[in-house]
PDB file of N, CA, C and O in Angstrom:
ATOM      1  N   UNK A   1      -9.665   2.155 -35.508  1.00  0.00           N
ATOM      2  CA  UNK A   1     -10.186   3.071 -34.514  1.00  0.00           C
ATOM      3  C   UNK A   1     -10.116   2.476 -33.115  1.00  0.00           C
ATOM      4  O   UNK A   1      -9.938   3.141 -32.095  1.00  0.00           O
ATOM      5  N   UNK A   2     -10.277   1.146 -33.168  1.00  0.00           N
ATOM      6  CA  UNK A   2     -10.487   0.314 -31.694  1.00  0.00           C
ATOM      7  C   UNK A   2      -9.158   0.492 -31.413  1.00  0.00           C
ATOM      8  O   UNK A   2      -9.134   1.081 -30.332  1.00  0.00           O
ATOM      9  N   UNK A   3      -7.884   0.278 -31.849  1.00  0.00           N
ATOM     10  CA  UNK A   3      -6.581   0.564 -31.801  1.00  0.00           C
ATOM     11  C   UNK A   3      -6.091   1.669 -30.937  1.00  0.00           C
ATOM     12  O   UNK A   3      -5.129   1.525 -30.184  1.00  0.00           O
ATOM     13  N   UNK A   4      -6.776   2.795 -31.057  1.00  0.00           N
ATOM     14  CA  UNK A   4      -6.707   4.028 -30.641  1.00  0.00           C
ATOM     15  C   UNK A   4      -7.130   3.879 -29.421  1.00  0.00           C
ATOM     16  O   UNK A   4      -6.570   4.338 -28.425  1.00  0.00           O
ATOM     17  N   UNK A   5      -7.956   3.348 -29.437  1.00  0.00           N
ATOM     18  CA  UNK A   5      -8.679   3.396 -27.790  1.00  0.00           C
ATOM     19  C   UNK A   5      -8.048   2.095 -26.678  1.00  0.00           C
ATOM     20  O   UNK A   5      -8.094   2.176 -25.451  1.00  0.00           O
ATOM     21  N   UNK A   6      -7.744   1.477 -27.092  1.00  0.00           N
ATOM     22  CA  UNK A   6      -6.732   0.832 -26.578  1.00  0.00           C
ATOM     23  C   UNK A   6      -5.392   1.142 -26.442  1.00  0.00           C
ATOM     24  O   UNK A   6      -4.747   0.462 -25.644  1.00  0.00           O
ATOM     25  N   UNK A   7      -4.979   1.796 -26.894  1.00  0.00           N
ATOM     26  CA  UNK A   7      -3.375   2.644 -26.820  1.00  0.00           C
ATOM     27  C   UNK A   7      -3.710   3.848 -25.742  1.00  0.00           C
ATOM     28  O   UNK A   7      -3.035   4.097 -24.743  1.00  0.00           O
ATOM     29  N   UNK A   8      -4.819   4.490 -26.135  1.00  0.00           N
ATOM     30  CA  UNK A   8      -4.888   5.442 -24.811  1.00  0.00           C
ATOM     31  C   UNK A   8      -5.204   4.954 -23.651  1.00  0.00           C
ATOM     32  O   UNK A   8      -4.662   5.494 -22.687  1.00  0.00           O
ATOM     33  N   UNK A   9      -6.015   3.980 -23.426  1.00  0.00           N
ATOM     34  CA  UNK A   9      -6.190   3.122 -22.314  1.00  0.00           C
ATOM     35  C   UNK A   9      -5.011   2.631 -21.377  1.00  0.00           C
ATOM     36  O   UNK A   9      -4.741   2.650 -20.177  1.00  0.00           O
ATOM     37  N   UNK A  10      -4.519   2.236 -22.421  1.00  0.00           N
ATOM     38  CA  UNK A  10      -2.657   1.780 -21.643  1.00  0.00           C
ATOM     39  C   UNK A  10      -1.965   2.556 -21.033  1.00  0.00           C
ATOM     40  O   UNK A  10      -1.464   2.396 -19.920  1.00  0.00           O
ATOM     41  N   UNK A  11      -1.872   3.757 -21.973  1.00  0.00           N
ATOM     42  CA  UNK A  11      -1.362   4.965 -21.853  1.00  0.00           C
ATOM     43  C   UNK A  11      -1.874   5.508 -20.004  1.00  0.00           C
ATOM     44  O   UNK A  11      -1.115   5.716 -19.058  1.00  0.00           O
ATOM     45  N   UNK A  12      -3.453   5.605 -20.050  1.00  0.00           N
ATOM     46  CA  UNK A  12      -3.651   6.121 -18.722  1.00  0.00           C
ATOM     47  C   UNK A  12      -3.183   5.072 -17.819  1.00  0.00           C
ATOM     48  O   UNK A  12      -2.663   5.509 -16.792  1.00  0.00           O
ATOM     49  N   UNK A  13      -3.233   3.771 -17.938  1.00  0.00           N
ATOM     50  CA  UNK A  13      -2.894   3.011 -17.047  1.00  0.00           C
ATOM     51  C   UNK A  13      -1.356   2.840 -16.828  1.00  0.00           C
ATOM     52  O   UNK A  13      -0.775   2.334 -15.869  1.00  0.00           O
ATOM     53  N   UNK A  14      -0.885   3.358 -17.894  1.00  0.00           N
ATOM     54  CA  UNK A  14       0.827   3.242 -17.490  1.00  0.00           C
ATOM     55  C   UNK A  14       1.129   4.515 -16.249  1.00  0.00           C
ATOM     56  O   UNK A  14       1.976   4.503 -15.356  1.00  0.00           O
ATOM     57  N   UNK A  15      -0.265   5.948 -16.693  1.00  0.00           N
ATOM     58  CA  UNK A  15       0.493   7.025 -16.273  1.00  0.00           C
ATOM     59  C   UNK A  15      -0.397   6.742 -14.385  1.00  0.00           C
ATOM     60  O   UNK A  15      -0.182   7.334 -13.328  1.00  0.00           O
ATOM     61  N   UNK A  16      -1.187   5.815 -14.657  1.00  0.00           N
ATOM     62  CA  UNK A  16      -1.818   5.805 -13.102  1.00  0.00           C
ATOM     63  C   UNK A  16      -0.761   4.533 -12.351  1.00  0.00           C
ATOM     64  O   UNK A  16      -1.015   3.993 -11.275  1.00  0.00           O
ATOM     65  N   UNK A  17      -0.191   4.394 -12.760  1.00  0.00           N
ATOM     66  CA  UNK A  17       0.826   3.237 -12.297  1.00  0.00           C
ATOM     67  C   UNK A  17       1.974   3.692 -11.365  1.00  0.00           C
ATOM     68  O   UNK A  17       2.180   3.454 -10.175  1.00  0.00           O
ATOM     69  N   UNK A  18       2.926   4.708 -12.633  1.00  0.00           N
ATOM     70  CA  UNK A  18       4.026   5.731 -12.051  1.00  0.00           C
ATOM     71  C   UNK A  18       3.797   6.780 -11.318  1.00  0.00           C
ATOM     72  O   UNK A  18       4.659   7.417 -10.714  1.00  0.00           O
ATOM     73  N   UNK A  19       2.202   7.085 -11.346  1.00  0.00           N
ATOM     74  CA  UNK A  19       1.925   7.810  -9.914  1.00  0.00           C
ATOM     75  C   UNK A  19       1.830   7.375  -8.506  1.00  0.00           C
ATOM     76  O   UNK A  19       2.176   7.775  -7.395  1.00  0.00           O
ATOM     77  N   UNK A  20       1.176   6.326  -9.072  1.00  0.00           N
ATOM     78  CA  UNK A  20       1.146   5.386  -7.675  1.00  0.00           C
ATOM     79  C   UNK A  20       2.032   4.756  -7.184  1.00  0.00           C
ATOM     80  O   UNK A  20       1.745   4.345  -6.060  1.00  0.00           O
ATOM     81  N   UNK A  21       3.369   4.394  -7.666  1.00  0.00           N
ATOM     82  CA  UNK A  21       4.988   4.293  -7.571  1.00  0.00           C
ATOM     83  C   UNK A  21       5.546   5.776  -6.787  1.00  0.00           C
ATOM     84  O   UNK A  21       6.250   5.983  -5.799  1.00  0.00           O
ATOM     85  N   UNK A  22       5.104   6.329  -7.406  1.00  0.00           N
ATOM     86  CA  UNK A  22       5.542   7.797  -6.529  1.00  0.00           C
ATOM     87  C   UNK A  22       4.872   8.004  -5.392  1.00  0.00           C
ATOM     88  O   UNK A  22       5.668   8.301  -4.501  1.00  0.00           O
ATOM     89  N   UNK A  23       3.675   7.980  -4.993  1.00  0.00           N
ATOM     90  CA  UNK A  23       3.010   8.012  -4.039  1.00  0.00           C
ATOM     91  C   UNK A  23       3.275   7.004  -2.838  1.00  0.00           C
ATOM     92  O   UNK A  23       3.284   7.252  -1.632  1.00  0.00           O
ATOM     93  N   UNK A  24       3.474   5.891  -3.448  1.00  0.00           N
ATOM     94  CA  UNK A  24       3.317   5.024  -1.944  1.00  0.00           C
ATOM     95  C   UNK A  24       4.884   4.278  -2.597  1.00  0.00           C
ATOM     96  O   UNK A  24       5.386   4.079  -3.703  1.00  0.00           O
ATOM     97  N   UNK A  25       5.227   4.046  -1.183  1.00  0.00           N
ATOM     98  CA  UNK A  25       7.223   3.592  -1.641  1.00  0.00           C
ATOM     99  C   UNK A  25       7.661   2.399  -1.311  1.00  0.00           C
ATOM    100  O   UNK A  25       7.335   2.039  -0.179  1.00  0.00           O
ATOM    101  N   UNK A  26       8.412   1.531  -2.047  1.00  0.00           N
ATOM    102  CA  UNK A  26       8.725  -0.324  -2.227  1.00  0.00           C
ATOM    103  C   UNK A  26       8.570  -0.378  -0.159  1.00  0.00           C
ATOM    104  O   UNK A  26       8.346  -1.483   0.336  1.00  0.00           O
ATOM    105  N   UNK A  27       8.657   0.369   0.417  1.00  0.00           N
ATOM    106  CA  UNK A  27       8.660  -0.144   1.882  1.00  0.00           C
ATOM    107  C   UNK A  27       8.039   1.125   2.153  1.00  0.00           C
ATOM    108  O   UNK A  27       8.256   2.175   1.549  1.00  0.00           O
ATOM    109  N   UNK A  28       7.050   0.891   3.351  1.00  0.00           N
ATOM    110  CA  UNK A  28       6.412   1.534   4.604  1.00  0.00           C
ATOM    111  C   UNK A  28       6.696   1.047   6.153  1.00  0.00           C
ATOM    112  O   UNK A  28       7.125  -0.049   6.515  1.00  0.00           O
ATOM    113  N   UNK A  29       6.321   2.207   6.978  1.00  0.00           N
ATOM    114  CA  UNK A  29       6.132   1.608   8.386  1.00  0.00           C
ATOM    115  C   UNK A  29       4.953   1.401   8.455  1.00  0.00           C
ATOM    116  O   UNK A  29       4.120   1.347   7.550  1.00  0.00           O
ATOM    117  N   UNK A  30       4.821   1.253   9.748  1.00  0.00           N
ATOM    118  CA  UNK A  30       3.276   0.937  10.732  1.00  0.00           C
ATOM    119  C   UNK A  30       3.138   2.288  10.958  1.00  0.00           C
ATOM    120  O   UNK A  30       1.964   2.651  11.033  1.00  0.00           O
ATOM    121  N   UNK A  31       3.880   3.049  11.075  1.00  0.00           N
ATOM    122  CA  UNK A  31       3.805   4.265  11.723  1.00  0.00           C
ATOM    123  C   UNK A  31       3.205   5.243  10.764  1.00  0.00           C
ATOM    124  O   UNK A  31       2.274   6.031  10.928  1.00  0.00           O
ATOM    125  N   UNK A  32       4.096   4.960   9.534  1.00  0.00           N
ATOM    126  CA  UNK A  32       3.370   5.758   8.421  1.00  0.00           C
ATOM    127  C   UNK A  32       1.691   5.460   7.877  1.00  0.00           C
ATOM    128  O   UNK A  32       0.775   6.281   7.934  1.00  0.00           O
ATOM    129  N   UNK A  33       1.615   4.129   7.381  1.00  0.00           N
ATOM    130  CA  UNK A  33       0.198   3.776   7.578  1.00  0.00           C
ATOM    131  C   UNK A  33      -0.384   3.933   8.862  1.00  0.00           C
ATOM    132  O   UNK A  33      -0.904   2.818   8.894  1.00  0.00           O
ATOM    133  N   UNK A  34      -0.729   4.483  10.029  1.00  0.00           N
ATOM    134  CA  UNK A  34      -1.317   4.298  10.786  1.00  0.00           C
ATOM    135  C   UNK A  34      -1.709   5.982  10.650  1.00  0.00           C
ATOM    136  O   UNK A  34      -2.865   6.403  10.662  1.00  0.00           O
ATOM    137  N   UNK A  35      -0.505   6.819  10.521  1.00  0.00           N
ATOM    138  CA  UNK A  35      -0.626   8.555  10.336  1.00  0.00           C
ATOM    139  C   UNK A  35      -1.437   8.798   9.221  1.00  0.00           C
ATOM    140  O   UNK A  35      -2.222   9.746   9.228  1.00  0.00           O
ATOM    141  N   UNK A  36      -1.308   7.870   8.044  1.00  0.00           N
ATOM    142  CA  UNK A  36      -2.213   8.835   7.347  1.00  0.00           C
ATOM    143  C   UNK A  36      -3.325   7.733   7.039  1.00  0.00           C
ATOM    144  O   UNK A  36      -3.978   7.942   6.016  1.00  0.00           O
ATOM    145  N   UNK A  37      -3.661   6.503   7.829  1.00  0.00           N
ATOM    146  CA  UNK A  37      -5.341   5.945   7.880  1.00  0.00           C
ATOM    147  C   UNK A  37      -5.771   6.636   9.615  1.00  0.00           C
ATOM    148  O   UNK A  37      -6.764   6.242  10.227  1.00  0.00           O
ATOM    149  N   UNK A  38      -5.057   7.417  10.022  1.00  0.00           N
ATOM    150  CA  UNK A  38      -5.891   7.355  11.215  1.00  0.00           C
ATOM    151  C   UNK A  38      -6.121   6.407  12.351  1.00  0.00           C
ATOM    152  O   UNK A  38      -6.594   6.728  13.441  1.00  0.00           O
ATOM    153  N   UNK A  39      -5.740   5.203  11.989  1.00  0.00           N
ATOM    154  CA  UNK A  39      -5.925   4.063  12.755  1.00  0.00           C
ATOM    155  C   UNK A  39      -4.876   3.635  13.614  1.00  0.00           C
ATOM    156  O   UNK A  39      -3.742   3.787  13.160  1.00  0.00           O
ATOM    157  N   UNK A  40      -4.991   3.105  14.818  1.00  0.00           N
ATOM    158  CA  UNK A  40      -3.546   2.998  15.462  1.00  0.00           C
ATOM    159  C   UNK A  40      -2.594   1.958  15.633  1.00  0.00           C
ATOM    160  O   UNK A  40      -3.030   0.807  15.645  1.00  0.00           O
ATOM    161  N   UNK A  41      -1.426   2.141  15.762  1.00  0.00           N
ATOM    162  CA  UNK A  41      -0.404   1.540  15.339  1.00  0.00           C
ATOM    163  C   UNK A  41      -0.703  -0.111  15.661  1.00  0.00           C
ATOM    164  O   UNK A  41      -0.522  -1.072  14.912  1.00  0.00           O
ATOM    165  N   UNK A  42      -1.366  -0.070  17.424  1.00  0.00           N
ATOM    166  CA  UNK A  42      -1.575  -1.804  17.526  1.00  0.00           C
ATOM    167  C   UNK A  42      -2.634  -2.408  16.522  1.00  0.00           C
ATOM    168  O   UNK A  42      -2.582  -3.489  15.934  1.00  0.00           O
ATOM    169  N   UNK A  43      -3.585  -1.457  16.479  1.00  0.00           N
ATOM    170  CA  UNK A  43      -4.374  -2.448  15.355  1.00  0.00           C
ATOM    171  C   UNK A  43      -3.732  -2.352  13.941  1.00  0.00           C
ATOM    172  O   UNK A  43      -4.641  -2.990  13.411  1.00  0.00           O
ATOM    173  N   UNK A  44      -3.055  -2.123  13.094  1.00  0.00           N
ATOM    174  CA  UNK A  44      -2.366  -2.379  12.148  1.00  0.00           C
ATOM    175  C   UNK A  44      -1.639  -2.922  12.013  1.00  0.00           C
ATOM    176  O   UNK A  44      -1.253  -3.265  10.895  1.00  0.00           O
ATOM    177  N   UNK A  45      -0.849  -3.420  13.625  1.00  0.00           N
ATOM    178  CA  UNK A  45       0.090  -4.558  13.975  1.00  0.00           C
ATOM    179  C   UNK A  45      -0.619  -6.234  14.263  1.00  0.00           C
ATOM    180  O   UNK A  45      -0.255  -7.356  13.913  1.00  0.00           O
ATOM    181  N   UNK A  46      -1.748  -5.738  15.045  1.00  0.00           N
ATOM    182  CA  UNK A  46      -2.771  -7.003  14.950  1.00  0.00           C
ATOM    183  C   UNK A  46      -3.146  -7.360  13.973  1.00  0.00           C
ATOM    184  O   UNK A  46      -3.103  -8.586  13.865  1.00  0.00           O
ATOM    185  N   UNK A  47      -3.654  -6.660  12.859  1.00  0.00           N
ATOM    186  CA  UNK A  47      -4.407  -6.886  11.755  1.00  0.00           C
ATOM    187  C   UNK A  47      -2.818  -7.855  10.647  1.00  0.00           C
ATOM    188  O   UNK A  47      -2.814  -8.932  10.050  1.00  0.00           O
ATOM    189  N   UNK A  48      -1.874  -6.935  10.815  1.00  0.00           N
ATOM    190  CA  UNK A  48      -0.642  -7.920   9.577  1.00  0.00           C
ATOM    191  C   UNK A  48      -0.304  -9.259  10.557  1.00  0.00           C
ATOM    192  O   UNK A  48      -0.239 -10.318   9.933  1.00  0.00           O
ATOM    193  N   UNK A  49      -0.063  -9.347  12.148  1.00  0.00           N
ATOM    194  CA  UNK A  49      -0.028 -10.486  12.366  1.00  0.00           C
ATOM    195  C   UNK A  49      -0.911 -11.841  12.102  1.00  0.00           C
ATOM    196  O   UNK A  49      -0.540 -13.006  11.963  1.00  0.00           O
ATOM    197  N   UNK A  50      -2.256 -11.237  12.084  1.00  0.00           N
ATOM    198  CA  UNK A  50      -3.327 -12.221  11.579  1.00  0.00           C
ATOM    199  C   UNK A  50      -3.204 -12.661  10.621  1.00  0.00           C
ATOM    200  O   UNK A  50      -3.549 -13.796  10.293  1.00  0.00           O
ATOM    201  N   UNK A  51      -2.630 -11.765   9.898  1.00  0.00           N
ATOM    202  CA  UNK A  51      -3.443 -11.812   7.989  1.00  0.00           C
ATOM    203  C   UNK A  51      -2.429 -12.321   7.147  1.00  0.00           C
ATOM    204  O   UNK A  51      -2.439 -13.334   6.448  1.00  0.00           O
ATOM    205  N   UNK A  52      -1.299 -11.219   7.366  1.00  0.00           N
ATOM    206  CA  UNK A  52       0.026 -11.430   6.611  1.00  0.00           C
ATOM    207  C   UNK A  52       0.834 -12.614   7.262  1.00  0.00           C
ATOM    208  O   UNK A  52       0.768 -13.176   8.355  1.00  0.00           O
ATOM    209  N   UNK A  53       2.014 -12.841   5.593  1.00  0.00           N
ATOM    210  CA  UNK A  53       3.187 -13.876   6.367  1.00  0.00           C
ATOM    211  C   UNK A  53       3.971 -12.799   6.583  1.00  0.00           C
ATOM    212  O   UNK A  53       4.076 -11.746   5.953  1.00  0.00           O
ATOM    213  N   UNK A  54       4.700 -13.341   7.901  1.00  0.00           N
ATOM    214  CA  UNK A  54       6.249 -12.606   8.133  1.00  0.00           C
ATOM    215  C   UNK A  54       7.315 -12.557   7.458  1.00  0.00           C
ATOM    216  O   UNK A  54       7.387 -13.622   6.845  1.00  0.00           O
ATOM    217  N   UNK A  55       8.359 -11.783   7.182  1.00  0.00           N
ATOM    218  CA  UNK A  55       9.169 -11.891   5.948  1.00  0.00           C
ATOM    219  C   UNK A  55       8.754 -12.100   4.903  1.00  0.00           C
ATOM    220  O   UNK A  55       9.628 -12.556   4.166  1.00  0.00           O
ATOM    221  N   UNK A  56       7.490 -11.954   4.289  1.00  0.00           N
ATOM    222  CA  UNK A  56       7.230 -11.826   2.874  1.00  0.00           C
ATOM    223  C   UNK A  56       6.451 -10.248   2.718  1.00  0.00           C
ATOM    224  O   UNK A  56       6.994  -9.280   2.187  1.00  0.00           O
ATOM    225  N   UNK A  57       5.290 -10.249   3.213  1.00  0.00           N
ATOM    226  CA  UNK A  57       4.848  -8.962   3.460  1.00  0.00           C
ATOM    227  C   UNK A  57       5.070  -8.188   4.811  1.00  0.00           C
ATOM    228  O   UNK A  57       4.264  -7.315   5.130  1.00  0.00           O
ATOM    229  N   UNK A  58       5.956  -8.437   5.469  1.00  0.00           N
ATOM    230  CA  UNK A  58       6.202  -7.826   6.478  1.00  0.00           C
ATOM    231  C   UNK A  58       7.449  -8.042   7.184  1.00  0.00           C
ATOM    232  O   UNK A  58       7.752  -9.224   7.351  1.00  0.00           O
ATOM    233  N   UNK A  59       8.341  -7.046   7.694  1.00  0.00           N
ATOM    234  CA  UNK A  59       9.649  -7.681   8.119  1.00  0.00           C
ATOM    235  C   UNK A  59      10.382  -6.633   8.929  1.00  0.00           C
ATOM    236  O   UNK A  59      10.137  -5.520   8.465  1.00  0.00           O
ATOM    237  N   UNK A  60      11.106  -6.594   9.863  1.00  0.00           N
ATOM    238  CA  UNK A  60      11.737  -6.341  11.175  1.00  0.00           C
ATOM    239  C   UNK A  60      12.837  -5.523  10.973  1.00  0.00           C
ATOM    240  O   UNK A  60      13.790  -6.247  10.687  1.00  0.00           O
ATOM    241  N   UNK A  61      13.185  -4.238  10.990  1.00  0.00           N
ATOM    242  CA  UNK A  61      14.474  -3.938  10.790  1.00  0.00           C
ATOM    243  C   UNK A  61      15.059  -2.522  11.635  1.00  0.00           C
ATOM    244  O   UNK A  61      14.738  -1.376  11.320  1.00  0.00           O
ATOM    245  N   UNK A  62      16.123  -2.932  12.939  1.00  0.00           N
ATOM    246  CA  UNK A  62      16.279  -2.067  13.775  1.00  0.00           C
ATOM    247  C   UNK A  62      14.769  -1.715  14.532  1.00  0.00           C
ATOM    248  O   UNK A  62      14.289  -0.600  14.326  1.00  0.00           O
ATOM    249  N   UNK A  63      14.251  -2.403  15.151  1.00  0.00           N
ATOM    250  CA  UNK A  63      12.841  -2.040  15.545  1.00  0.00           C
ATOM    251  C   UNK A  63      11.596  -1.678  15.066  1.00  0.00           C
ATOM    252  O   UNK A  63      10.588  -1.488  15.745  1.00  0.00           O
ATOM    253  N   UNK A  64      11.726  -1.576  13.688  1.00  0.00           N
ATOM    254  CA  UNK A  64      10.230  -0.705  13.126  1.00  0.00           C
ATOM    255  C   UNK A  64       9.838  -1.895  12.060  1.00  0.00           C
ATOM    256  O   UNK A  64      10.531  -2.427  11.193  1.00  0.00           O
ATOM    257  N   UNK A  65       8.681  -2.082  12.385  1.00  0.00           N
ATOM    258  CA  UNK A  65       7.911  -3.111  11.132  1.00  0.00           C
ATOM    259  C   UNK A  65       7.374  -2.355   9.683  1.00  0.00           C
ATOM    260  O   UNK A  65       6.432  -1.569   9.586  1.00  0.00           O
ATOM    261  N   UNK A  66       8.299  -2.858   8.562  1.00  0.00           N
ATOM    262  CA  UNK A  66       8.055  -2.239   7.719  1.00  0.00           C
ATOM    263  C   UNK A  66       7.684  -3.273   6.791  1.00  0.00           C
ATOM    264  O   UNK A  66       8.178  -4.400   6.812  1.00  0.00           O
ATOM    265  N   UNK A  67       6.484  -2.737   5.675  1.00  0.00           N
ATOM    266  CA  UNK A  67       5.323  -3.406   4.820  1.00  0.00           C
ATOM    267  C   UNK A  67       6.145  -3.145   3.706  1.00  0.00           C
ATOM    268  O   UNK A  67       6.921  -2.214   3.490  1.00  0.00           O
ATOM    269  N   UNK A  68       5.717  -4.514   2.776  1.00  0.00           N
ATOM    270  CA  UNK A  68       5.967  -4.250   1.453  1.00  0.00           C
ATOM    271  C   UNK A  68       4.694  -3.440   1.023  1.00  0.00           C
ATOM    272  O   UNK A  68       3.726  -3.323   1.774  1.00  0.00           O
ATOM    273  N   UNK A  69       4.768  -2.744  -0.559  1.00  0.00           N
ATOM    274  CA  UNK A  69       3.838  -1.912  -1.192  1.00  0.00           C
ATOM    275  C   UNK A  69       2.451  -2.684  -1.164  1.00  0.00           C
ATOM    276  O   UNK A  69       1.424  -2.397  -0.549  1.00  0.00           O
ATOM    277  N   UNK A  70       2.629  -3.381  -1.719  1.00  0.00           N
ATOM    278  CA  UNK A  70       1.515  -4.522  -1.844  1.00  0.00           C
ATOM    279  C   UNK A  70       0.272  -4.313  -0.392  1.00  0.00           C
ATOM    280  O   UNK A  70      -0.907  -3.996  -0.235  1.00  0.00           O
ATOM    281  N   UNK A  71       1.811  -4.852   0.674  1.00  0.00           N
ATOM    282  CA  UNK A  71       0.702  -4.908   2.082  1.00  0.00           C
ATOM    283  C   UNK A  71       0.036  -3.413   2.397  1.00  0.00           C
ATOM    284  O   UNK A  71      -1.137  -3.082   2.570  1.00  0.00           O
ATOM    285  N   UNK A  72       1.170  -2.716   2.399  1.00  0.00           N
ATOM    286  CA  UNK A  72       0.674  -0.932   2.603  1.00  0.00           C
ATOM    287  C   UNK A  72      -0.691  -0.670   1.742  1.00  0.00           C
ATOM    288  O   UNK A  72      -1.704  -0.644   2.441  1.00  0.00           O
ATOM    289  N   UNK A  73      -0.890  -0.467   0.302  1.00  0.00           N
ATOM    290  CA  UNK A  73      -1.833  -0.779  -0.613  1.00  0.00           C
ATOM    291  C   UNK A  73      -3.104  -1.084   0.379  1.00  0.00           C
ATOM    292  O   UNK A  73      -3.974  -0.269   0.685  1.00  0.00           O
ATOM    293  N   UNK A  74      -3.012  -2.382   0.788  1.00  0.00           N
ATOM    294  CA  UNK A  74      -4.063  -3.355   1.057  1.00  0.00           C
ATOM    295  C   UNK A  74      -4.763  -2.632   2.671  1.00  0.00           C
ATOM    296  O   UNK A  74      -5.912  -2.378   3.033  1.00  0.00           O
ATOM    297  N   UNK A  75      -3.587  -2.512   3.235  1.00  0.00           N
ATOM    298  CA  UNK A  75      -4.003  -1.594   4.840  1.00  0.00           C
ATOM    299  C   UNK A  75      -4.873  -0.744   4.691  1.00  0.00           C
ATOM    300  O   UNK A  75      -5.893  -0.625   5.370  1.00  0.00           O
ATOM    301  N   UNK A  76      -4.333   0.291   3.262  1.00  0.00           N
ATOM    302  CA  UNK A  76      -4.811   1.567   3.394  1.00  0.00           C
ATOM    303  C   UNK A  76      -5.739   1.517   2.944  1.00  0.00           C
ATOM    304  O   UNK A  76      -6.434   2.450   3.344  1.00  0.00           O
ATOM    305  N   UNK A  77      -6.491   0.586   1.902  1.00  0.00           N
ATOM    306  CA  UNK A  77      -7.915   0.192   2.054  1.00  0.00           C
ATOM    307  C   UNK A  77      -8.578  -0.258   2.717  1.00  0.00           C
ATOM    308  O   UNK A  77      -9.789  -0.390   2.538  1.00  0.00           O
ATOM    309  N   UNK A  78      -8.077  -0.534   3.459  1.00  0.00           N
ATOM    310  CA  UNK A  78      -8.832  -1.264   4.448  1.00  0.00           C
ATOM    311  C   UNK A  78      -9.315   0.085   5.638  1.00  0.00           C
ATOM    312  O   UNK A  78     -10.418   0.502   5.990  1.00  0.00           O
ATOM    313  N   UNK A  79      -8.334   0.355   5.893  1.00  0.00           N
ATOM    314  CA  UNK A  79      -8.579   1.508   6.982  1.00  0.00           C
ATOM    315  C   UNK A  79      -8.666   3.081   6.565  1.00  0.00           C
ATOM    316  O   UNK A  79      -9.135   3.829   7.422  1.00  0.00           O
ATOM    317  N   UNK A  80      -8.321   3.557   5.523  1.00  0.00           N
ATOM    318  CA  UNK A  80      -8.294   4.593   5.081  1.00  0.00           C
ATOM    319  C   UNK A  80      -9.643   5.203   5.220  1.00  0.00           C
ATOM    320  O   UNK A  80     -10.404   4.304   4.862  1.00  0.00           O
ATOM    321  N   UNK A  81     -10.139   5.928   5.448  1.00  0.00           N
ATOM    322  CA  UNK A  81     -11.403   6.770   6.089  1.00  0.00           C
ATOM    323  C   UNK A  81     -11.458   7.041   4.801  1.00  0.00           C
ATOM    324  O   UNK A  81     -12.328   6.405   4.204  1.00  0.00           O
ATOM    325  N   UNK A  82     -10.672   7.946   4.015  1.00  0.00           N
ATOM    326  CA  UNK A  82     -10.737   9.044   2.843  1.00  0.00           C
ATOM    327  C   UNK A  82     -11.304   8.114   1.676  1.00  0.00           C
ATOM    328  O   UNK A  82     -12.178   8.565   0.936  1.00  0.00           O
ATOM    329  N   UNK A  83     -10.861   6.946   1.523  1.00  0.00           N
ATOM    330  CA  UNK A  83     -10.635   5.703   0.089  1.00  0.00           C
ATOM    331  C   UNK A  83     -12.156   5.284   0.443  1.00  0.00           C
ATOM    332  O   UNK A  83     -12.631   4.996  -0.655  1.00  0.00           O
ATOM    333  N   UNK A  84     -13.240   5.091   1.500  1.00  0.00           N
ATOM    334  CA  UNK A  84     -14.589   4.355   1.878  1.00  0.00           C
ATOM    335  C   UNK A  84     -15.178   5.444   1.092  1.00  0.00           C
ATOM    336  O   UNK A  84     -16.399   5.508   0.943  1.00  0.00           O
TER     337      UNK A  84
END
């Protein structure tokens, strides 16, 4: 019986996984996190220069600073009005 409940457990956690793969994408901007936390673009730029390394969670391309998932994730808790 414990079997069961552990297989469905997985189960939701596999299916809350591939949603959240769909929802938020292997790269973001600043721009995008900043539109949908509300918060503005310099402080989300201040906040990854502090916090984050460069080129690992964060990196330069044609002008726009774009986040790995991980960092995006972490922003949008942080600042997300809706997620408090």
């Amino acid at each position: 019986m414990q079997e069961n409940y552990y297989l469905e457990f997985k189960s939701m956690i596999l299916d809350l996984k591939n949603t959240l793969e769909l929802l938020i994408p292997n790269k973001s901007t600043v721009s995008q996190i900043s539109k949908i936390s509300g918060t503005s673009r310099q402080t989300i730029r201040a906040y990854l220069h502090n916090n984050f390394e460069p080129e690992v969670d964060f990196w330069t391309e044609n002008g726009n600073i774009f986040l790995s998932k991980s960092t995006a994730l972490e922003l949008l808790k942080k600042y997300n009005k809706a997620i408090k």
